[in-house]
Every structure is written in C-alpha cells, then in structure tokens.
N, C-alpha and C positions, 0 to 999 in steps of 0.2 A: 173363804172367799166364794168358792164353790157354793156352799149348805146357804148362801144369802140368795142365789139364785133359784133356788128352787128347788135343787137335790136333797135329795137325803141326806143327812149325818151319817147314820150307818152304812148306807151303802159307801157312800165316802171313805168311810174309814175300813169298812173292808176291803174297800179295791184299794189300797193304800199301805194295809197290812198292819195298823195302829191300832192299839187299843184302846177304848174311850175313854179309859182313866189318863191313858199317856196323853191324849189327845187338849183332855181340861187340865192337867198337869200344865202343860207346859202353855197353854194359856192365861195360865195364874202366877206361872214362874218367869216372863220376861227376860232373857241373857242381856244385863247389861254390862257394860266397858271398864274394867276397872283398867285405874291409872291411865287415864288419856293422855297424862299431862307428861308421858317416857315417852312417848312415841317419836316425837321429833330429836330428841336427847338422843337416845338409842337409834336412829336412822343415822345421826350424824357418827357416832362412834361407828356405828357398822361399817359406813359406807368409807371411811381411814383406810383401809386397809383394802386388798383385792379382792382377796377368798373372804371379806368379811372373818369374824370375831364369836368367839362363843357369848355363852349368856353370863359365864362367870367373869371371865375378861370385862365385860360393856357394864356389868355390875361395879366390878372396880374402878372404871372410869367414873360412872355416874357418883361414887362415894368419893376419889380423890378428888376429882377435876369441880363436878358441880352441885357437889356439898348435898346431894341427893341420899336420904335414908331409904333404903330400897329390900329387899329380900331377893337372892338371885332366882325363887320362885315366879316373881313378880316379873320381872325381866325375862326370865324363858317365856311367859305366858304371854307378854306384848311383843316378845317377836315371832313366836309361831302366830300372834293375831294379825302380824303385817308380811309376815309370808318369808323373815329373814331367816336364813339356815347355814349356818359354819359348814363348809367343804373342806375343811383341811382332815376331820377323822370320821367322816360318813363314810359308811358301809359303800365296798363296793360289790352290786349285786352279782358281780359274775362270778366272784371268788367266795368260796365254800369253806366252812371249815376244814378242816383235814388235819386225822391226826397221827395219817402212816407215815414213820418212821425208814422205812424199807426193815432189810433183814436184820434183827435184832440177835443178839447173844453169838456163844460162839459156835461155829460148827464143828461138829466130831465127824471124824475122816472115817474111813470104812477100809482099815488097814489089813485085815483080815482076806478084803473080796469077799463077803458073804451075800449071797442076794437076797434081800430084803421085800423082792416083789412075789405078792400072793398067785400063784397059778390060779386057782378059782376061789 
C-alpha cells in the first residue's frame, strides 16, 4: 500500500524486517478460508455448553448430528480461525511443572555418634 505511494520497496521492507522473496511469496500465495460452511455448525455446538467443547467433541457432533464428513484437523483449524478455545484442560500459567518428590529413600541413623562434619 505504502510502495503505491511513492516509497520505496526496499526500504519498506527493510524497516519491516521482510525479505523480498517472503514479501512476493505471499503476494502470489493468498490465505484463503477453508470450510466456511463449519463455522456456523461449530459456533452452535460450541456455544451448548459453558466452558465450550474441544475440537474432537464438535467433530463428533458435526458427524452424528449433522451428517457432516469432517477431519478433526479441519475443525481445530475453524475454531482457532473464530477465536473458540476449550477451558476445561488449558494450561494454567502459574503452575509449573515440578517433579520434587521431597525426601526420598530411607534414611540411615548415626548409631555410633560419629561426626561426619569436615573441620577444614
């Protein structure tokens, strides 16, 4: 939109940090929409429930209920295009893995008294 008014190409694309092949790439590659015709399908299944539904759930609605041949591919890829995302097993970001146990194995008593600590 820029390069029609008078700017340069490459400067464009350098303050932009694109490179000229990525630039005509994706001028010749278009993103278009597959399966428009789930989106209303899959808003309705989603929206059944509270926390909403995964993508293999609304796949299985779309093949019992209305007789739709689908890929569950196909169906995750038209709800992350409409913004729908299952809250019931999302990560939650405050909680980390962790895989301490606390004290493991047994401990051995020091029946003896011997002292074990190094003077230097």
């Amino acid at each position: 939109m820029l390069a029609g008014r008078g700017h340069r190409l490459d400067q464009l694309l350098r303050i932009a940090g694109l490179a000229r092949s990525t630039y005509f790439y994706h001028l010749s590659h278009p993103e278009r929409v597959t399966r428009a015709d789930l989106e209303p399908l899959v808003g309705e299944i989603w929206g059944r429930t509270p926390n909403g539904c995964g993508h293999r759930q609304v796949r299985m609605c779309l093949v019992h209920e209305f007789g739709q041949r689908v890929s569950a591919k196909s169906v995750l890829r038209v709800m992350r295009r409409m913004g729908l995302r299952c809250a019931i097993r999302s990560r939650n970001p405050w909680k980390r893995y962790d895989s301490y146990r606390g004290e493991t194995g047994d401990h051995v008593h020091n029946l003896l008294k011997r002292d074990f600590g190094a003077a230097r």
